[in-house]
C-alpha positions in Angstrom: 81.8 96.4 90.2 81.3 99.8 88.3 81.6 99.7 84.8 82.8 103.5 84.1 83.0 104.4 80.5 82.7 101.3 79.2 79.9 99.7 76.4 79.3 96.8 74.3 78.5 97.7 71.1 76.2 95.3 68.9 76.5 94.7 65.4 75.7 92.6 62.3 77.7 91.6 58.8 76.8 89.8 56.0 79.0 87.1 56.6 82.1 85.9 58.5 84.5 87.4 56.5 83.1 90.7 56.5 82.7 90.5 60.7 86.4 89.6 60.9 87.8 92.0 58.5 85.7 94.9 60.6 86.7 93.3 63.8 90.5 93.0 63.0 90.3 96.6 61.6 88.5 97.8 65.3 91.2 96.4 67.7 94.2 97.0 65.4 92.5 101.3 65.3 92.4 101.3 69.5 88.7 101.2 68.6 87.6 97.9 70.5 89.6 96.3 73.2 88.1 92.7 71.8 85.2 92.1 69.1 83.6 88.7 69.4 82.3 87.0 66.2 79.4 84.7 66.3 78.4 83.2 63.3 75.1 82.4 62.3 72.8 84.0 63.7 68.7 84.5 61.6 67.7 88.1 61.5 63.9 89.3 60.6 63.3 92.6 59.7 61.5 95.0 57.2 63.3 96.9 54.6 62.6 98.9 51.6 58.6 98.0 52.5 58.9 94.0 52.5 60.1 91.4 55.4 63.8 89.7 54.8 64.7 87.4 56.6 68.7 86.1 57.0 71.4 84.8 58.0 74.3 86.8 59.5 77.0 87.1 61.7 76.3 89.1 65.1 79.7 91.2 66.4 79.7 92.2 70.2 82.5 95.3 70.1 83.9 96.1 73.9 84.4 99.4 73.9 85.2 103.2 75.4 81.8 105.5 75.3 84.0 108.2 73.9 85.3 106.4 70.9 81.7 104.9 69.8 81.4 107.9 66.6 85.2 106.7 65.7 84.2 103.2 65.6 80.5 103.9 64.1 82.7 105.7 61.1 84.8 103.2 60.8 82.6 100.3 60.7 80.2 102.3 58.0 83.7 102.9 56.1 84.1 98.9 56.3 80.6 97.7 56.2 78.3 96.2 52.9 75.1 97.4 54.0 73.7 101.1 53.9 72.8 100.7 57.1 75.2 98.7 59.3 73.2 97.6 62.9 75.1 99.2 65.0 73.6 100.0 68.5 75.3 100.6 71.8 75.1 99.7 75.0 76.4 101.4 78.3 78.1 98.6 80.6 76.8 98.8 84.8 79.2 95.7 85.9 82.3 94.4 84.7 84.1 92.0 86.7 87.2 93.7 88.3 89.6 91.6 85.8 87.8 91.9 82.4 88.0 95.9 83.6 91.9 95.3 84.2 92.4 94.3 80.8 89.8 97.1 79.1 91.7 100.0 80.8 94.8 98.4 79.6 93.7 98.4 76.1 91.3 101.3 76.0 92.6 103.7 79.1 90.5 104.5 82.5 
């Protein structure tokens, strides 16, 4: 089934806490229709010219395509890092319930 305006956006925090507090804070704004929080994932990267590597919590945001600047505000507003992950990515099938319950919470 067609997705329509639809994404998933992907993020990180630096702990559970910090993913619930911005996840609570997108679905109570009408910015997510539902954030999952999955602890514990390892991230490797380079920053500020060395390799890190951590532990942190990964964030899956369902969202509209017109509201991702609002929520990429927001989360930078919410977030501890100076540069939150936060990447999205345009939904091309939803299953005709899940979409149901997005245009319910996020409009057609």
């Amino acid at each position: 089934m067609d997705a329509g305006p639809y994404q998933i956006v992907i993020m990180t925090a630096a702990n559970t806490s910090e993913a619930e507090r911005i996840a609570e804070a997108l679905v109570n704004d009408g910015l997510a229709a539902c954030v999952n929080v999955i602890e514990s994932c390892r991230s490797v990267y380079r920053w500020q010219g060395r390799l890190v590597k951590e532990s942190e919590v990964l964030m899956l945001a369902k969202t509209r395509r017109g509201r991702f600047a609002d929520l990429e505000r927001r989360v930078i507003e919410l977030h501890s890092y100076d540069v939150p992950e936060i990447i999205a990515v345009d939904l091309t099938n939803v299953a005709k319930g899940y979409r149901g319950f997005l245009e319910d919470l996020l409009g057609k």
